[in-house]
C-alpha positions in Angstrom: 116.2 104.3 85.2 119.0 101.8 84.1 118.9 100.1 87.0 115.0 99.4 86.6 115.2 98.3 83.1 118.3 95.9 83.9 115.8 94.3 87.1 112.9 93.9 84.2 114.8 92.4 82.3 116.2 90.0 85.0 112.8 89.2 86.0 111.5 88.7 82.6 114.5 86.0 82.1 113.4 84.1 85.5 110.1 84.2 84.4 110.7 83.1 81.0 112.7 80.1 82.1 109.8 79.3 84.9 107.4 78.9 82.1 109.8 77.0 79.9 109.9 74.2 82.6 106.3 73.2 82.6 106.5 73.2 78.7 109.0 71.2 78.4 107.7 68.7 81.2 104.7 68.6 79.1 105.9 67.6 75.8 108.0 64.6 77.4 104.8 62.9 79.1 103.9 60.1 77.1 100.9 58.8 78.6 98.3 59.9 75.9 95.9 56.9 76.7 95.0 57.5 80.1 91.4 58.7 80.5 92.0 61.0 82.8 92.4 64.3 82.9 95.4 65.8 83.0 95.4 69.6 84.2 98.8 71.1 83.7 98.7 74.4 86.1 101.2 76.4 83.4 98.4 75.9 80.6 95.5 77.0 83.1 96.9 79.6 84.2 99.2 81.6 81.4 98.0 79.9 78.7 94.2 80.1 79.0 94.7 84.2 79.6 96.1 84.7 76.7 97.3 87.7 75.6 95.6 89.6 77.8 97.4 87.3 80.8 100.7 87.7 79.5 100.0 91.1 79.2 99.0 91.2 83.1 102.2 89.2 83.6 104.9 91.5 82.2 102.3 94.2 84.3 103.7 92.1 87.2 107.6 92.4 86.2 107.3 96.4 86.3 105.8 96.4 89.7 107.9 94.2 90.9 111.0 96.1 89.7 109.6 99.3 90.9 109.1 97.6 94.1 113.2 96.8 94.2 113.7 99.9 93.1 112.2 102.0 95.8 113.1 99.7 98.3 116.6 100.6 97.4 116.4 104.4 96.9 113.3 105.3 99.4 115.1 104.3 102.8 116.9 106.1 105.9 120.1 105.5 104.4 119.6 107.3 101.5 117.0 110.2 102.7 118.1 111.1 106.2 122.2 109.2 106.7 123.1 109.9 109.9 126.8 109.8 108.7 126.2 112.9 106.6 124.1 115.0 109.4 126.5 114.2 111.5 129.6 115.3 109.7 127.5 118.4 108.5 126.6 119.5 112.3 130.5 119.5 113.0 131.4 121.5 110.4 128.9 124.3 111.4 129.6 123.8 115.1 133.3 124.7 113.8 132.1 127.4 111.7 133.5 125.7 108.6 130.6 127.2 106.6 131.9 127.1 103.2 133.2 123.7 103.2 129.4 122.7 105.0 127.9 123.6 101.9 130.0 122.5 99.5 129.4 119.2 101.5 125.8 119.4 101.2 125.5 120.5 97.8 127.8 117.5 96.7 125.1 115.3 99.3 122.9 113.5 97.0 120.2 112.9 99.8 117.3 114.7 100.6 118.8 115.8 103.7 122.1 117.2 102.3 119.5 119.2 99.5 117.4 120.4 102.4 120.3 121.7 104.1 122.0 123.2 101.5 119.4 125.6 100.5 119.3 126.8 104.3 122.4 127.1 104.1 122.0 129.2 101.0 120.3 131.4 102.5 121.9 132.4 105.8 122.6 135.4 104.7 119.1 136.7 104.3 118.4 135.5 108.1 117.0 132.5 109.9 113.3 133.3 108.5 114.7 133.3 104.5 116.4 129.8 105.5 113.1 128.1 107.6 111.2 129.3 104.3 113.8 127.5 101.7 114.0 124.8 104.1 110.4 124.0 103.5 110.4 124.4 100.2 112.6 122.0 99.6 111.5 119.6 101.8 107.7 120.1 99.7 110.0 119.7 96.2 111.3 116.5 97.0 108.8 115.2 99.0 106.5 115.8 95.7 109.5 114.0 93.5 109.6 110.6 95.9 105.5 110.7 95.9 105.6 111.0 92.4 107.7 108.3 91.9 105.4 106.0 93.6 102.3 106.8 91.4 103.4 104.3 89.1 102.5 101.6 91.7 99.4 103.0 92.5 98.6 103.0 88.5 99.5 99.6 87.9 97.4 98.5 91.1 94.2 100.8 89.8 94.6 99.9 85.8 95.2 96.0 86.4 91.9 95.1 87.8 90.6 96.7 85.0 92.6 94.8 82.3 91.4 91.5 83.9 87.8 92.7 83.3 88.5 93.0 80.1 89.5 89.7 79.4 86.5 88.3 81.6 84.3 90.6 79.2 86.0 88.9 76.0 86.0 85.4 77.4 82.2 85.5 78.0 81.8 87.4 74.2 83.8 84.4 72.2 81.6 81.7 74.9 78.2 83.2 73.8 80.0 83.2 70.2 80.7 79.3 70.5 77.1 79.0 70.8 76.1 81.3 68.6 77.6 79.5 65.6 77.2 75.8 66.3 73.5 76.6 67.6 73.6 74.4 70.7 75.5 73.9 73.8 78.8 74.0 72.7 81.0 70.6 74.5 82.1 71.1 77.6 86.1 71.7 76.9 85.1 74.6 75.0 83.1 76.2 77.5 85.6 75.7 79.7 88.0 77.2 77.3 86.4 80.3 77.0 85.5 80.7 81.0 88.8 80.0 81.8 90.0 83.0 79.9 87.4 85.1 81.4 88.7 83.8 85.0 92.3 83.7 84.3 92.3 87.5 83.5 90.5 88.3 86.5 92.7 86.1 88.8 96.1 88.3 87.5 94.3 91.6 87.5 93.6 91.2 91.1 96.9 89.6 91.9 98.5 92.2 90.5 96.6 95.2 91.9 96.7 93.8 95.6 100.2 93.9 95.9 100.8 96.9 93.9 98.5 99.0 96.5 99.7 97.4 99.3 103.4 97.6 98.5 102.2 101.9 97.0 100.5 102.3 100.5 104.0 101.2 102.7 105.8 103.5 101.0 103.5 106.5 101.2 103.8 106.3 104.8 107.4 105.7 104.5 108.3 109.0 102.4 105.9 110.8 105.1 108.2 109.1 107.9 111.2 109.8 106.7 110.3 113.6 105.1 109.6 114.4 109.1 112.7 113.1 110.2 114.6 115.5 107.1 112.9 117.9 108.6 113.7 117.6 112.1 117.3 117.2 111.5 118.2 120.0 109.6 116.6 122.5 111.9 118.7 120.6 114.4 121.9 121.4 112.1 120.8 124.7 111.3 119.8 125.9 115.0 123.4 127.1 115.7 122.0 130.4 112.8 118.6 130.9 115.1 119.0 134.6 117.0 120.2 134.4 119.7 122.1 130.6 119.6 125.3 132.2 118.9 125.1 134.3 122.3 123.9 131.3 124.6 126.2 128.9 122.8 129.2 131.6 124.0 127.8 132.2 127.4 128.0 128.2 127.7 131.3 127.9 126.4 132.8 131.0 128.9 134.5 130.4 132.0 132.6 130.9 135.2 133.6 134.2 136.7 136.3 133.5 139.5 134.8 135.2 142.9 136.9 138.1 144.6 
């Protein structure tokens, strides 16, 4: 959780000094007589949103530090090392079972969990470890998809934020009117539909993304939650009845003919 609030805040600086650019660039222009227009993109659109489109932006800075995040945490590397299942495998091949599970339980992977509560439960047989095996491969599967519902909420909720804001631009346009009983000028209907538009534009720029990125790593936790799977029965097979007996059948000299 540190980590994510030290890449907010990191983003929220390299934003803050991207808008501070355009500010600045405007308050140093010094052609106030020329007739034409002069559309600054920062004003269109931050300004015009309002706090409802700096409210969408910070929306942005979270998903984009949950983004780093998982990309950090929810990889092979840290779900499935093939360092660790390899050392593991050796030390059951060479029936150093204690030491295996201290190794796994100190594992912080999903792999080394996995294994360790098979390993756990050798003594109750091979069926009592396939059951905590899947177990535990359902617990933290749950865990990494729950992490990822964050995504999925920003992407669903930010749409409907922008709405919002297209719902209260319209509201303070038909107010204009309203009060000044005519067609208000046309920089304050632009005013008002630009906030309406604004809102709308970050909602769905956020929410795109945020799905998107939600969806990749859905299938990624699937991926990678088979390939846990597949390698700790692989470690584990050496406890399956029978394995010991054709595993010492290999290993015995061939029988020397008379």
């Amino acid at each position: 959780m540190n980590r994510i609030v030290r890449l907010m805040m990191f983003l929220i600086g390299l934003i803050a000094l991207a808008m501070a650019f355009p500010a600045l660039a405007q308050g140093t222009d010094s052609d106030v007589s020329s007739p034409v227009v002069d559309i600054r993109y920062f004003d269109f659109f931050v300004v015009k949103g309002g706090i409802i489109g700096y409210g969408l932006i910070v929306i942005s800075v979270v998903a984009v530090a949950l983004t780093i995040e998982h990309a950090l945490t929810i990889r092979r590397a840290t779900i499935v090392p093939p360092v660790a299942a390899r050392q593991t495998r050796d030390m059951i091949d060479q029936r150093q079972y204690v030491e295996a599970i201290q190794f796994t339980s100190d594992d912080p992977s999903m792999l080394g969990y996995v294994v360790n509560a098979g390993l756990l439960e050798a003594s109750n047989g091979y069926a009592a470890m396939e059951r905590a095996i899947e177990e535990t491969l359902d617990e933290r599967s749950a865990k990494l998809f729950r992490k990822t519902e964050y995504l999925n909420i920003i992407g669903n909720v930010s749409p409907m934020i922008g709405l919002f804001g297209t719902v209260v631009g319209m509201i303070l346009l038909f107010a204009e009117i309203h009060a000044s009983n005519t067609f208000p000028p046309a920089r304050v209907v632009a005013d008002r539909i630009a906030v309406a538009l604004i809102t709308t534009f970050w909602g769905l720029a956020v929410a795109i993304p945020a799905l998107s990125v939600h969806a990749v790593f859905r299938n990624r936790i699937d991926v990678l939650t088979a390939e846990c799977a597949i390698a700790a029965e692989h470690i584990l097979a050496v406890f399956k009845p029978g394995a010991q007996t054709k595993v010492s059948a290999a290993a015995a000299p061939p029988a020397s003919k008379p």
